[in-house]
Biotite code that builds the C-alpha atoms (Angstrom):
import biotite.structure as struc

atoms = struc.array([
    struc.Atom([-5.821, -65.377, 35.701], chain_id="A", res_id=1, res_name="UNK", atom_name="CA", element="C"),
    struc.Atom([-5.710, -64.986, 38.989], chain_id="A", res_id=2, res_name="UNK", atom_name="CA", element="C"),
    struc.Atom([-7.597, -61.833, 41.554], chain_id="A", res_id=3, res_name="UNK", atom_name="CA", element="C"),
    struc.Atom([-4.077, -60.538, 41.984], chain_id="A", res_id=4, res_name="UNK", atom_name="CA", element="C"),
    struc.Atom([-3.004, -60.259, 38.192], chain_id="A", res_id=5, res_name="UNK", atom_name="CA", element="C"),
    struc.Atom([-6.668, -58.718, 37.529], chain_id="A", res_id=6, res_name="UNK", atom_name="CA", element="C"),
    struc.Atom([-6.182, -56.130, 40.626], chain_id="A", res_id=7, res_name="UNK", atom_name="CA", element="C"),
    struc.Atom([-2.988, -55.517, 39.390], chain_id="A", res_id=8, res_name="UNK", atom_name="CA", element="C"),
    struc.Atom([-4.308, -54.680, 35.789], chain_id="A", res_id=9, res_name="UNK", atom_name="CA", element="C"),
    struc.Atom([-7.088, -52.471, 36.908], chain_id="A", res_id=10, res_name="UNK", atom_name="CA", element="C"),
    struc.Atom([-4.598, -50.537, 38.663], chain_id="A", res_id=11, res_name="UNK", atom_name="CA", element="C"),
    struc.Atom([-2.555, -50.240, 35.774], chain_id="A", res_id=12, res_name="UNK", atom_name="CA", element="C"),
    struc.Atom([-5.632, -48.680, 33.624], chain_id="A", res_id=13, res_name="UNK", atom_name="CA", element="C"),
    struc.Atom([-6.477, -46.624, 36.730], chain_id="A", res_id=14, res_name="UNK", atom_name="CA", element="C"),
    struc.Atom([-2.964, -45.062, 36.184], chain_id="A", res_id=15, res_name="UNK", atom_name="CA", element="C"),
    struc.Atom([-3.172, -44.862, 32.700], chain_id="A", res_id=16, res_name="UNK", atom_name="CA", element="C"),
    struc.Atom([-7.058, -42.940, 32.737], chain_id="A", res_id=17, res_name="UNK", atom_name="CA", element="C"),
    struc.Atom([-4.991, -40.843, 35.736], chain_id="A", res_id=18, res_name="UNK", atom_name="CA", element="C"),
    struc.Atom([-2.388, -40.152, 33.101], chain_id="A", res_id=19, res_name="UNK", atom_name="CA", element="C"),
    struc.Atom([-5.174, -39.584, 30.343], chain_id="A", res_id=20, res_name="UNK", atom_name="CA", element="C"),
    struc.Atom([-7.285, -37.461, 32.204], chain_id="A", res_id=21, res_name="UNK", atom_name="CA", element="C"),
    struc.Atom([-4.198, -35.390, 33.059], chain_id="A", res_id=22, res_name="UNK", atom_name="CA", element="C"),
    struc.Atom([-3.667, -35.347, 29.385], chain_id="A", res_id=23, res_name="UNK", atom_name="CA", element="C"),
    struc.Atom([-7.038, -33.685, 28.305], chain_id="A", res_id=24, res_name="UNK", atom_name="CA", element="C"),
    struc.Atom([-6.662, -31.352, 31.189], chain_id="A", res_id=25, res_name="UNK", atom_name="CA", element="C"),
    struc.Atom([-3.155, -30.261, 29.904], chain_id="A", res_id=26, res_name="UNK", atom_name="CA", element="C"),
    struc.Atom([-5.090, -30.157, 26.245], chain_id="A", res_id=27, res_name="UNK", atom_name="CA", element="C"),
    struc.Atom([-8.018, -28.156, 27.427], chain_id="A", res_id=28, res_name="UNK", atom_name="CA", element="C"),
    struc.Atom([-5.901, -25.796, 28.390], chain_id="A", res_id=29, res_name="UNK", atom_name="CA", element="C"),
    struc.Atom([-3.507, -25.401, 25.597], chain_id="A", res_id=30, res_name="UNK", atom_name="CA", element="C"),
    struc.Atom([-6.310, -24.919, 23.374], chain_id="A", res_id=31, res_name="UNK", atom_name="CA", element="C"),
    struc.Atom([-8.123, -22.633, 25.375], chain_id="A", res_id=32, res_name="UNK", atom_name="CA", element="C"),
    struc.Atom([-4.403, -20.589, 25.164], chain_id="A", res_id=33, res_name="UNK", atom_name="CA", element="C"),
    struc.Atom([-4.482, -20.585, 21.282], chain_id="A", res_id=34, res_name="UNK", atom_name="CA", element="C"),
    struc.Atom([-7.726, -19.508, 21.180], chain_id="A", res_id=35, res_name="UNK", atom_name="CA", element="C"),
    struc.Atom([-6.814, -16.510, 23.155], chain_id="A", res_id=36, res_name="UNK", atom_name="CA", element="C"),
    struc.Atom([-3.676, -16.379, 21.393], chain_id="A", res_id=37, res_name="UNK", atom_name="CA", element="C"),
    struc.Atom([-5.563, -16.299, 17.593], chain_id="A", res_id=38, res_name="UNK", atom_name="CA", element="C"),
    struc.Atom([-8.460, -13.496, 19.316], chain_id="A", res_id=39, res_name="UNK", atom_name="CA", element="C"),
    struc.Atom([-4.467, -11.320, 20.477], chain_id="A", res_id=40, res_name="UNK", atom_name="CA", element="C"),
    struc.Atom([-3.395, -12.084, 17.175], chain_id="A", res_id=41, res_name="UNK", atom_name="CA", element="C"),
    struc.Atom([-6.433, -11.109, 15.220], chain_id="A", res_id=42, res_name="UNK", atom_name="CA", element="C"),
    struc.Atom([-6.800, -8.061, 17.124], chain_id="A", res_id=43, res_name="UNK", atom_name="CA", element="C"),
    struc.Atom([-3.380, -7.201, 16.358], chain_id="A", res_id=44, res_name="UNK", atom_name="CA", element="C"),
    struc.Atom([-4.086, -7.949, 12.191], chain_id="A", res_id=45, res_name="UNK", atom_name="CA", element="C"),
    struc.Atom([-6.924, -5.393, 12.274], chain_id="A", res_id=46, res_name="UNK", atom_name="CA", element="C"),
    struc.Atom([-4.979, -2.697, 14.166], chain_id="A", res_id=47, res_name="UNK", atom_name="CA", element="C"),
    struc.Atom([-2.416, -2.973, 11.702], chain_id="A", res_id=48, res_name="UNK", atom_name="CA", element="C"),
    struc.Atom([-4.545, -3.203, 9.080], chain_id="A", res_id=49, res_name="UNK", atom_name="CA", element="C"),
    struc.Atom([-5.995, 0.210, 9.906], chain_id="A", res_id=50, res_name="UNK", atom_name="CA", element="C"),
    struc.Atom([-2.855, 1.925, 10.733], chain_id="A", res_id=51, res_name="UNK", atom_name="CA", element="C"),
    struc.Atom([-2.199, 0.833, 7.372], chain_id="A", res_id=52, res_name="UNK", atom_name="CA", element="C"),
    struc.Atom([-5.023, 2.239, 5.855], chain_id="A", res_id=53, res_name="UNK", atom_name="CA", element="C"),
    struc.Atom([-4.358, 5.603, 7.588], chain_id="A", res_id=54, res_name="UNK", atom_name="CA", element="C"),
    struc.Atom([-1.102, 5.686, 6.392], chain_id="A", res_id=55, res_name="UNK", atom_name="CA", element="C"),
    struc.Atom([-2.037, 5.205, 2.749], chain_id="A", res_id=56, res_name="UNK", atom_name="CA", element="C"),
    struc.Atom([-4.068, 7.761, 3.345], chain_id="A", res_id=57, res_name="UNK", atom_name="CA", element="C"),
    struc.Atom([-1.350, 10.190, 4.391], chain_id="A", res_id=58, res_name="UNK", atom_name="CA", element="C"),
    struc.Atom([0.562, 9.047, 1.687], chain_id="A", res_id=59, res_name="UNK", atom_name="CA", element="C"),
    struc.Atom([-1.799, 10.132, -0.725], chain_id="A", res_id=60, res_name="UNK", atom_name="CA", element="C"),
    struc.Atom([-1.871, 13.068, 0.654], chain_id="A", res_id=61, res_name="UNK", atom_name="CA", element="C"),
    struc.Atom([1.276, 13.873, 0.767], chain_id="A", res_id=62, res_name="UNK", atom_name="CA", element="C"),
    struc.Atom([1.822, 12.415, -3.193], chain_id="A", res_id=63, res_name="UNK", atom_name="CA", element="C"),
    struc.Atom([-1.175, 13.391, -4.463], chain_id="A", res_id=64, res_name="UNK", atom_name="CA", element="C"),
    struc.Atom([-1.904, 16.854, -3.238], chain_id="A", res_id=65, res_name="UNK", atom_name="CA", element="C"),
    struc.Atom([1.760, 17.954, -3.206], chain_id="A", res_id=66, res_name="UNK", atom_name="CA", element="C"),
    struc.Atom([3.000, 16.770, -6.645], chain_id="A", res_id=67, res_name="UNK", atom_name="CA", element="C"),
    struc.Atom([-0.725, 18.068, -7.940], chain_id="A", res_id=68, res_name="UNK", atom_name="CA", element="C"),
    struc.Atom([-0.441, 21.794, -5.821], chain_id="A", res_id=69, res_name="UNK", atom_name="CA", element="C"),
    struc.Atom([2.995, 21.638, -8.016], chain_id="A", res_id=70, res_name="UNK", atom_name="CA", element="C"),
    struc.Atom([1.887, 21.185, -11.534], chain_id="A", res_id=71, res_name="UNK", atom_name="CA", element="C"),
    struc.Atom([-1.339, 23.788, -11.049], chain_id="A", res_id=72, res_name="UNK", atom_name="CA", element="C"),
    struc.Atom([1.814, 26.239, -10.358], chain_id="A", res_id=73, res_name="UNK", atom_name="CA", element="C"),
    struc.Atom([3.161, 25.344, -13.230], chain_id="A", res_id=74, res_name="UNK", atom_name="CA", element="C"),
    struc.Atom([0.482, 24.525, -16.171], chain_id="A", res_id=75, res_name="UNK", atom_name="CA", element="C"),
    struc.Atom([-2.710, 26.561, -16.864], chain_id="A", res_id=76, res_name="UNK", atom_name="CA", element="C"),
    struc.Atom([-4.731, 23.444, -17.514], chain_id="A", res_id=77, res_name="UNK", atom_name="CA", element="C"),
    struc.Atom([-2.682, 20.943, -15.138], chain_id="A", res_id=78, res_name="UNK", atom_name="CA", element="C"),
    struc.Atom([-2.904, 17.147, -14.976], chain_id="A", res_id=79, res_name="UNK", atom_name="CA", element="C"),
    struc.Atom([-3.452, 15.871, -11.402], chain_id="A", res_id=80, res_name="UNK", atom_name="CA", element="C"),
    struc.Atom([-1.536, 13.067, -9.886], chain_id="A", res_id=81, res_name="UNK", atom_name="CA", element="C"),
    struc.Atom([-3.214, 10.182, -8.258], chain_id="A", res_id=82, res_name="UNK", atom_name="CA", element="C"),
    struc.Atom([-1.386, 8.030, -5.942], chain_id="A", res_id=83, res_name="UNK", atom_name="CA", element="C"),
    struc.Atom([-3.799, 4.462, -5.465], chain_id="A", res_id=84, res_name="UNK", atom_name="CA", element="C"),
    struc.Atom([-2.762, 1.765, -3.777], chain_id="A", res_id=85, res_name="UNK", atom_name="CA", element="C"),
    struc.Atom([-3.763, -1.860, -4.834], chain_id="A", res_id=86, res_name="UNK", atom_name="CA", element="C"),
    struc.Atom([-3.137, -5.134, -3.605], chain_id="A", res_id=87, res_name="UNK", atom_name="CA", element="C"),
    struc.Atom([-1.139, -7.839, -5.775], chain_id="A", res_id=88, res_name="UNK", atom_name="CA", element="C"),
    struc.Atom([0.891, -10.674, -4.762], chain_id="A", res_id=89, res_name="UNK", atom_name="CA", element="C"),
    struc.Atom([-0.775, -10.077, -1.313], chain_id="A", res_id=90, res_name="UNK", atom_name="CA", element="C"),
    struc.Atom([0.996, -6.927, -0.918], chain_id="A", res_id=91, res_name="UNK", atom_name="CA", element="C"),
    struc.Atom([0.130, -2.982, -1.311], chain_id="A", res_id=92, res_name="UNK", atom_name="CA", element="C"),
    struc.Atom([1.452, -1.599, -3.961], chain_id="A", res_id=93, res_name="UNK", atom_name="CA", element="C"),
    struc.Atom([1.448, 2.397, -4.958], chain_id="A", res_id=94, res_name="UNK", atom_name="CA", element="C"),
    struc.Atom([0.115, 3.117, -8.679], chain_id="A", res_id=95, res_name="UNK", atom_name="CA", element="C"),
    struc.Atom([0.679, 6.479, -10.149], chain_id="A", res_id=96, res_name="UNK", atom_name="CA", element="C"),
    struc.Atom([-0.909, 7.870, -12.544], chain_id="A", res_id=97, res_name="UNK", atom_name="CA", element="C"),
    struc.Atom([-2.224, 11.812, -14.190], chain_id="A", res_id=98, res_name="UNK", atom_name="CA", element="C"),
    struc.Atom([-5.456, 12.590, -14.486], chain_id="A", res_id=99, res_name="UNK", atom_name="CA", element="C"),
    struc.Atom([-7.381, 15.632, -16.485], chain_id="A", res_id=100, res_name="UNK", atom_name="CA", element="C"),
    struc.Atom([-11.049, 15.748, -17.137], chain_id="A", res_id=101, res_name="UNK", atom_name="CA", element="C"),
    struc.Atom([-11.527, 12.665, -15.349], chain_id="A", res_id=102, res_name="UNK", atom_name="CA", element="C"),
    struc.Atom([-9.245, 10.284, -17.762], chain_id="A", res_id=103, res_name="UNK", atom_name="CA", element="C"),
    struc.Atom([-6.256, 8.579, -16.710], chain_id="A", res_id=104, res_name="UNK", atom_name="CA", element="C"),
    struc.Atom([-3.174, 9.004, -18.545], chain_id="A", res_id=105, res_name="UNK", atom_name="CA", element="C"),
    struc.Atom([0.428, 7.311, -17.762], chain_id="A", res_id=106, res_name="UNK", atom_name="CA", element="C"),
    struc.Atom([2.824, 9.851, -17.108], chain_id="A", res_id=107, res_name="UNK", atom_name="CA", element="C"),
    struc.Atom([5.739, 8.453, -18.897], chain_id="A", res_id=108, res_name="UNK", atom_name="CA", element="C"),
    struc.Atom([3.387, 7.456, -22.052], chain_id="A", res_id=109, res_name="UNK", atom_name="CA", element="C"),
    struc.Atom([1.221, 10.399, -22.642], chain_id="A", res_id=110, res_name="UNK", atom_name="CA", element="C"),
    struc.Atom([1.774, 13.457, -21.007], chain_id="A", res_id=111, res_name="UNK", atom_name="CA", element="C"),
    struc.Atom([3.904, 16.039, -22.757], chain_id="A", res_id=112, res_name="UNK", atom_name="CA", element="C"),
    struc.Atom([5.526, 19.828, -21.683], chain_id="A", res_id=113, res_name="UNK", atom_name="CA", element="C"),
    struc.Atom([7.523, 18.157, -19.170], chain_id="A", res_id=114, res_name="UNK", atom_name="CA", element="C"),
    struc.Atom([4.843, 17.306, -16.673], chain_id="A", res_id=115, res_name="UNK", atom_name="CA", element="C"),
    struc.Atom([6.841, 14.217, -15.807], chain_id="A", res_id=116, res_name="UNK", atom_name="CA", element="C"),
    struc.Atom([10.055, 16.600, -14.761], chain_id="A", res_id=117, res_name="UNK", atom_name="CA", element="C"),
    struc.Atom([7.414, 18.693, -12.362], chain_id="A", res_id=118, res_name="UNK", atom_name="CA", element="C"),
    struc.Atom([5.888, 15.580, -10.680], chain_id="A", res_id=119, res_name="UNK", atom_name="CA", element="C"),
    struc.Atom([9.373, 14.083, -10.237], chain_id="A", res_id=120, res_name="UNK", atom_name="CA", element="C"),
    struc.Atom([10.310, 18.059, -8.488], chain_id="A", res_id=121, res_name="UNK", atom_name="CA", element="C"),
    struc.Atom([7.180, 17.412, -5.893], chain_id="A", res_id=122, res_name="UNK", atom_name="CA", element="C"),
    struc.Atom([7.657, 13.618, -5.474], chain_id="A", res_id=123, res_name="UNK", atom_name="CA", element="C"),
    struc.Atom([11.079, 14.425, -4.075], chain_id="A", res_id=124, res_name="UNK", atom_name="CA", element="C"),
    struc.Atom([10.151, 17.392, -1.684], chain_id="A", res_id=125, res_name="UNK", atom_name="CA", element="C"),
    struc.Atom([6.904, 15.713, -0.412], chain_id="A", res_id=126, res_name="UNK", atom_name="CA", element="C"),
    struc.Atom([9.530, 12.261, 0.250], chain_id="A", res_id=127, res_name="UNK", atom_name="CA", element="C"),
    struc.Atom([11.988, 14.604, 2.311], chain_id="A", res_id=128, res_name="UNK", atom_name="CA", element="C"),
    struc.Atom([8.863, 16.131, 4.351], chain_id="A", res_id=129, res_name="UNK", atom_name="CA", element="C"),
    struc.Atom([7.922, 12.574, 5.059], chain_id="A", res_id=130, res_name="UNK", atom_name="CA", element="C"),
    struc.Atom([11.356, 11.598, 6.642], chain_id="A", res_id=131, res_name="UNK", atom_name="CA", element="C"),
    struc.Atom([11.216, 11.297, 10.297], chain_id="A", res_id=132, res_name="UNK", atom_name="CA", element="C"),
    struc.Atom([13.698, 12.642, 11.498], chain_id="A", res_id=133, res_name="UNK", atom_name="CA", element="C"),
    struc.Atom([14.349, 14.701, 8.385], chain_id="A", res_id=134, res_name="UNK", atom_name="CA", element="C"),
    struc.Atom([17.754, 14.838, 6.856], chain_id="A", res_id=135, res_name="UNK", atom_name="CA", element="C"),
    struc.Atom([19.547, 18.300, 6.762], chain_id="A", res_id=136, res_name="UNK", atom_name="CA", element="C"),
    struc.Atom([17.138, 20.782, 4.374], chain_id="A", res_id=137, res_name="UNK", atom_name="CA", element="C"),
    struc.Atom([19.045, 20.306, 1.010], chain_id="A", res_id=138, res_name="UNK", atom_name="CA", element="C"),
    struc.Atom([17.804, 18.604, -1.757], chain_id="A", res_id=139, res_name="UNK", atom_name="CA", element="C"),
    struc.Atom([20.591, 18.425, -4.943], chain_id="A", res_id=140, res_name="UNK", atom_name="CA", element="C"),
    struc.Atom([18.907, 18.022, -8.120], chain_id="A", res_id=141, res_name="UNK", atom_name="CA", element="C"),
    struc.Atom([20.915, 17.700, -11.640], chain_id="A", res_id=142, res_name="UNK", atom_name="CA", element="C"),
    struc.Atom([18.963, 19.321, -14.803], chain_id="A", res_id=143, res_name="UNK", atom_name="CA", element="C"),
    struc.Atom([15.656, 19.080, -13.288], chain_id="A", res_id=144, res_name="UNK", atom_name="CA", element="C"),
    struc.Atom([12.987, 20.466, -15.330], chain_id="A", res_id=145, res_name="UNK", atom_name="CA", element="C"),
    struc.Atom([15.343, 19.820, -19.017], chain_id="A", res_id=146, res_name="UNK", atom_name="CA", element="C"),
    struc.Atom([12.351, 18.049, -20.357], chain_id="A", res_id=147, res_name="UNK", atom_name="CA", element="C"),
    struc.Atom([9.768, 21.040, -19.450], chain_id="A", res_id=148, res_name="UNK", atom_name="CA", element="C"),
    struc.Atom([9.112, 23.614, -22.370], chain_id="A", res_id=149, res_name="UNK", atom_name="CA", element="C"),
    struc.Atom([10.458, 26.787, -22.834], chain_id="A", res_id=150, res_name="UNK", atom_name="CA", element="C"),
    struc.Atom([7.152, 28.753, -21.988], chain_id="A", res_id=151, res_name="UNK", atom_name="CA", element="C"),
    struc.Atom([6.542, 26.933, -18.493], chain_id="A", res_id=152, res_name="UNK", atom_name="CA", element="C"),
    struc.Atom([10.440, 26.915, -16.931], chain_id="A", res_id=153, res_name="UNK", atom_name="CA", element="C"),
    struc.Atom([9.273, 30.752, -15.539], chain_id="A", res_id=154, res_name="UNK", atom_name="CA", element="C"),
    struc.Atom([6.560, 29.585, -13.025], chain_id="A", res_id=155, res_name="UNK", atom_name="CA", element="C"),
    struc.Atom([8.302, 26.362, -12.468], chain_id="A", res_id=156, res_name="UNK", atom_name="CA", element="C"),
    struc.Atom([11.458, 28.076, -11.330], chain_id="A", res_id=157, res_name="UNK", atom_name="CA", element="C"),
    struc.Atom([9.369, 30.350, -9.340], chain_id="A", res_id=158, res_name="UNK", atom_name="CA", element="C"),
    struc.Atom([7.954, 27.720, -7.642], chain_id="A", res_id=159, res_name="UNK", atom_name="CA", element="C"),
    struc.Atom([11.337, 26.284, -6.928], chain_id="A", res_id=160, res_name="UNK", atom_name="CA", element="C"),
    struc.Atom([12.338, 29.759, -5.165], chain_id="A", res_id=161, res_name="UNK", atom_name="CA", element="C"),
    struc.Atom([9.132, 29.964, -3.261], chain_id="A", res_id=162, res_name="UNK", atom_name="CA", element="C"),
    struc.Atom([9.058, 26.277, -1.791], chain_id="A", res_id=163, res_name="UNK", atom_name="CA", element="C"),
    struc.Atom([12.305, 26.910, -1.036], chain_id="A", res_id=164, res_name="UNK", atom_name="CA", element="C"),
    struc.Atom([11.760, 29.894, 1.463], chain_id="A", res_id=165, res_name="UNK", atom_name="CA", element="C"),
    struc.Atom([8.381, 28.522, 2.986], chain_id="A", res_id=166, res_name="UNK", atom_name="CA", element="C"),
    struc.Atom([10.049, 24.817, 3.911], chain_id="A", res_id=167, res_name="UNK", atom_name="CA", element="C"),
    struc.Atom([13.834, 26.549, 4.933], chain_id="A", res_id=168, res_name="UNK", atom_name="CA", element="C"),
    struc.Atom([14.761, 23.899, 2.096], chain_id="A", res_id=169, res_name="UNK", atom_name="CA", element="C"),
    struc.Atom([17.963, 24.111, 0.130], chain_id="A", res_id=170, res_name="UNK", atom_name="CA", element="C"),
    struc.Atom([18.157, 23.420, -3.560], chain_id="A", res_id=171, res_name="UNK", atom_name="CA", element="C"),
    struc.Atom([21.856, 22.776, -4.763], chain_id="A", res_id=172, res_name="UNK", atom_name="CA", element="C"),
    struc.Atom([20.683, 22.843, -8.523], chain_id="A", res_id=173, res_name="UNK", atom_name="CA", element="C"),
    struc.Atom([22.879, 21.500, -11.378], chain_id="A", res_id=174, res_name="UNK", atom_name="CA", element="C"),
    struc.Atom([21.571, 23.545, -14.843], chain_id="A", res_id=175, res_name="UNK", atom_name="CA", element="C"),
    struc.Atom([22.145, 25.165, -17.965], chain_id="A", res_id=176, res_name="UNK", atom_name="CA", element="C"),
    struc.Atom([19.072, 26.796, -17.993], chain_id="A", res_id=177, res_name="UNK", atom_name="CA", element="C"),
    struc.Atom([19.721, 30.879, -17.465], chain_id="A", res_id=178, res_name="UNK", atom_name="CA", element="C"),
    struc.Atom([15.606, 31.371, -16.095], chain_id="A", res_id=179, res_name="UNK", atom_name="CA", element="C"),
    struc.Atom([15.934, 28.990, -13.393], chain_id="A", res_id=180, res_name="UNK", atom_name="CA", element="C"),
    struc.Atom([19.578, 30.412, -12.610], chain_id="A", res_id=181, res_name="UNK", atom_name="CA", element="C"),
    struc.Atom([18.348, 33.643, -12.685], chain_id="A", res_id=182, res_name="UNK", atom_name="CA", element="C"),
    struc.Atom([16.439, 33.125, -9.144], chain_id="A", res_id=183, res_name="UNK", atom_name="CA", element="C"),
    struc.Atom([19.315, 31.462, -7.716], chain_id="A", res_id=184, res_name="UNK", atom_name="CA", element="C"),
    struc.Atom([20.426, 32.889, -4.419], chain_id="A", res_id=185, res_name="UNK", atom_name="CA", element="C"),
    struc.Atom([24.074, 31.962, -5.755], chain_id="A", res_id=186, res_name="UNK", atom_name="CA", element="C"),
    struc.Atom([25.186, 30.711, -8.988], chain_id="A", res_id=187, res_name="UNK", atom_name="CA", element="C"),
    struc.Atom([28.473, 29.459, -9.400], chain_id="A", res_id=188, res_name="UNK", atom_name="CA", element="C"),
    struc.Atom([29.666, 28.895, -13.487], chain_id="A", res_id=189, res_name="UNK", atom_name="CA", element="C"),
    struc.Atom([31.501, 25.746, -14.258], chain_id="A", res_id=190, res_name="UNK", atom_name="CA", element="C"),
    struc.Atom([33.822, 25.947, -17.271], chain_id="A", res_id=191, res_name="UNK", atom_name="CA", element="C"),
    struc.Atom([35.500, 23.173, -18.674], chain_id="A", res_id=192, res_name="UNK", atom_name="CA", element="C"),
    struc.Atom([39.393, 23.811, -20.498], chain_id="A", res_id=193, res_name="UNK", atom_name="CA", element="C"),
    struc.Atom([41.366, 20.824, -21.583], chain_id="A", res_id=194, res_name="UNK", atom_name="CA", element="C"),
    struc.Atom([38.967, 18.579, -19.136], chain_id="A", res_id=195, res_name="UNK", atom_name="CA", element="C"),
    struc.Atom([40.021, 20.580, -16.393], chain_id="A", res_id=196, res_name="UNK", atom_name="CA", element="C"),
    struc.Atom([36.641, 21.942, -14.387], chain_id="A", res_id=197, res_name="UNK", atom_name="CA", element="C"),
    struc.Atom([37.077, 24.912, -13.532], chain_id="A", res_id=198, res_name="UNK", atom_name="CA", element="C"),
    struc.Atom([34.128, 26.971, -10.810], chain_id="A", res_id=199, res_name="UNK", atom_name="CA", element="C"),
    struc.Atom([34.144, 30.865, -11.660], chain_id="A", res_id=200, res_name="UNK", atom_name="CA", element="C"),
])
């Protein structure tokens, strides 16, 4: 091997540590970019993750309280409802449940009078006062409170009449029930005659 082919092969490996060099530079840099990058992107997880918290919160608010405020104007000894939310499959979730002297009962299982048709009342108000924008003030609601007994459809068609003048909300109310009719700013009688509907 001669001086020229060795010259010529240390400048070769010159080029390539040039090219190397260059190389972990270029690296260096990229990595110091993700790191950056993951610190934005971690920051960004735990806002999140808070704004999420406070609007669980709100939500639970705005479940809980409501739909609860609703059955104490209802029942003399009242369950409360208790919106948690758990994670499963990575994800929130929203349990509901009724509480009364500190034990939890599912509402579909266990609770009787018609509890279930009062929580289902709030649920949909307090989901209308959490639209943004709202919709137009009118809720329509068919046989609401059917399952609720006799001695409780008073108060809970009060209630109906006086949520209905504090929120300026509209209740377009399919019943046969005469007590909740009865505080009806209109009523309008269907009839039915050889299944022809007929309004009176």
């Amino acid at each position: 091997m001669t001086v020229k082919d060795i010259r010529t092969q240390l400048d070769q490996r010159k080029g390539r540590k040039n090219e190397i060099e260059e190389l972990v530079t270029s690296l260096t840099e990229h990595i110091k970019e993700q790191k950056r990058s993951l610190r934005r992107h971690e920051q960004a997880r735990e806002i999140i993750k808070e704004v999420g918290l406070k609007t669980q919160q709100e939500l639970q608010y705005h479940i809980s309280d409501i739909t609860s405020l609703a059955l104490e104007a209802v029942f003399p000894d009242p369950y409360e409802l208790v919106a948690e939310f758990v994670e499963r499959r990575n994800k929130s979730e929203c349990d509901l449940y009724f509480t009364r002297d500190g034990n939890k009962v599912d509402p579909i299982d266990a609770s009787g009078g018609g509890a279930v048709d009062i929580a289902s009342f709030a649920l949909r108000v307090a989901s209308w006062s959490m639209q943004t924008p709202r919709s137009r003030p009118t809720i329509i609601l068919d046989e609401p409170f059917r399952f609720l007994s006799e001695q409780y459809k008073e108060p809970a068609s009060m209630m109906v009449k006086e949520l209905s003048q504090k929120l300026g909300l509209q209740f377009i109310i399919i019943t046969h029930e005469p007590v909740l009719a009865s505080y009806a700013d209109k009523t309008f009688e269907v009839t039915m005659k050889r299944k022809i509907s007929k309004v009176n």
